[in-house]
TIZAVO-800784 format. One record per residue (C-alpha): residue number from 1; x, y, z. Coordinates in pm, whole numbers, padded with zeros to 5 digits. Layout:
# residues N
- NUM,X,Y,Z
...
# end
This chain:
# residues 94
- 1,00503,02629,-00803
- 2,00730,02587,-01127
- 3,00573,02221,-01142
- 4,00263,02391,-01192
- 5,00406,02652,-01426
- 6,00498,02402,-01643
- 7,00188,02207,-01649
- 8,00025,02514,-01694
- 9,00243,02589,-01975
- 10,00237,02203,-02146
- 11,-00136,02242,-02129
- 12,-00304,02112,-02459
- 13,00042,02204,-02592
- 14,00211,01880,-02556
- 15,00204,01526,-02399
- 16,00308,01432,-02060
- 17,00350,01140,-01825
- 18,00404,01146,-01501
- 19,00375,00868,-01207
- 20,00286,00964,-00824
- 21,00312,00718,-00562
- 22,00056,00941,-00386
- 23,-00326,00994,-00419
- 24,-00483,01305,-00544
- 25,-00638,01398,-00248
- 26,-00269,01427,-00068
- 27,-00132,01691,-00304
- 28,-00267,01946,-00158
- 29,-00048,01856,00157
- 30,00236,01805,-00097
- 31,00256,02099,-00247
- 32,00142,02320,00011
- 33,-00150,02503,-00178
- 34,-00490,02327,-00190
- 35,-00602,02582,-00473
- 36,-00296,02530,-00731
- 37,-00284,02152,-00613
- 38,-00647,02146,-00779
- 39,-00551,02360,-01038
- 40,-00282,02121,-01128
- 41,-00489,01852,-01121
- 42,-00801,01978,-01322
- 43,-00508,02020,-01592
- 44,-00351,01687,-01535
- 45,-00672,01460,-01544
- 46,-00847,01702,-01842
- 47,-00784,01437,-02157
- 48,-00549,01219,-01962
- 49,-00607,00824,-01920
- 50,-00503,00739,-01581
- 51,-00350,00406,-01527
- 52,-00344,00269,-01182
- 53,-00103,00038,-01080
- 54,-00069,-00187,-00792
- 55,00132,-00442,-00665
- 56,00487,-00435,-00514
- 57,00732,-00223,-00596
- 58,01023,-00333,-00860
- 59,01255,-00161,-00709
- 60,01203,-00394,-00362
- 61,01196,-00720,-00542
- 62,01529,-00611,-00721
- 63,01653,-00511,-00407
- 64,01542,-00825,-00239
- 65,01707,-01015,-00539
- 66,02025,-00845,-00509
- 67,02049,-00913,-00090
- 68,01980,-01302,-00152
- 69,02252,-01313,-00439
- 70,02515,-01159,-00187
- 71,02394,-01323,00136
- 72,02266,-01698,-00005
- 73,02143,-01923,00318
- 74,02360,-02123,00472
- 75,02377,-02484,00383
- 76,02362,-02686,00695
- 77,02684,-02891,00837
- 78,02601,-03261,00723
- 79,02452,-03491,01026
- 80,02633,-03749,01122
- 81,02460,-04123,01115
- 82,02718,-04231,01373
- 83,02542,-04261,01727
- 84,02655,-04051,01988
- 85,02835,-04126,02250
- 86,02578,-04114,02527
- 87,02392,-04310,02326
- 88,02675,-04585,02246
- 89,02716,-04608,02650
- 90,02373,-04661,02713
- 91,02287,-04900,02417
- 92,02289,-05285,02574
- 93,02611,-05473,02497
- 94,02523,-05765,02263
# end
């Protein structure tokens, strides 16, 4: 409710942005109220430019980032070009 009070009140008043991770057609659900979800929207969309953005989220790849900085992969031990020993005791004796 005071979300929509203050769109209400911001109305052709003043600019505002604002980001939603959600649809329009779950606010209703969100805030509880179909009729003052649509309200809020009509006011919203009425003169807005709606930019949709898609794609992963920053905040994952940063986190991501972050967990291979502090956990790098582990380097292999180096392999060893010696034979082993089964394999000395079973190679043929010149």
């Amino acid at each position: 409710m005071l979300f929509f009070q203050l769109m209400r009140w911001r109305y052709e008043q003043a600019s505002t942005v604002t980001s939603s991770n959600k649809s329009f057609e779950e606010w209703g659900d969100i805030f509880a109220d179909e009729t003052m979800a649509a309200a809020l929207i009509d006011r919203l969309v009425h003169h807005c430019h709606i930019v949709n953005i898609r794609g992963n989220s920053y905040r994952m790849r940063h986190h991501a980032d972050v967990t291979a900085a502090l956990h790098p992969p582990r380097e292999r031990p180096p392999t060893s070009t010696r034979p082993s020993r089964r394999a000395r005791q079973e190679a043929p004796t010149p």
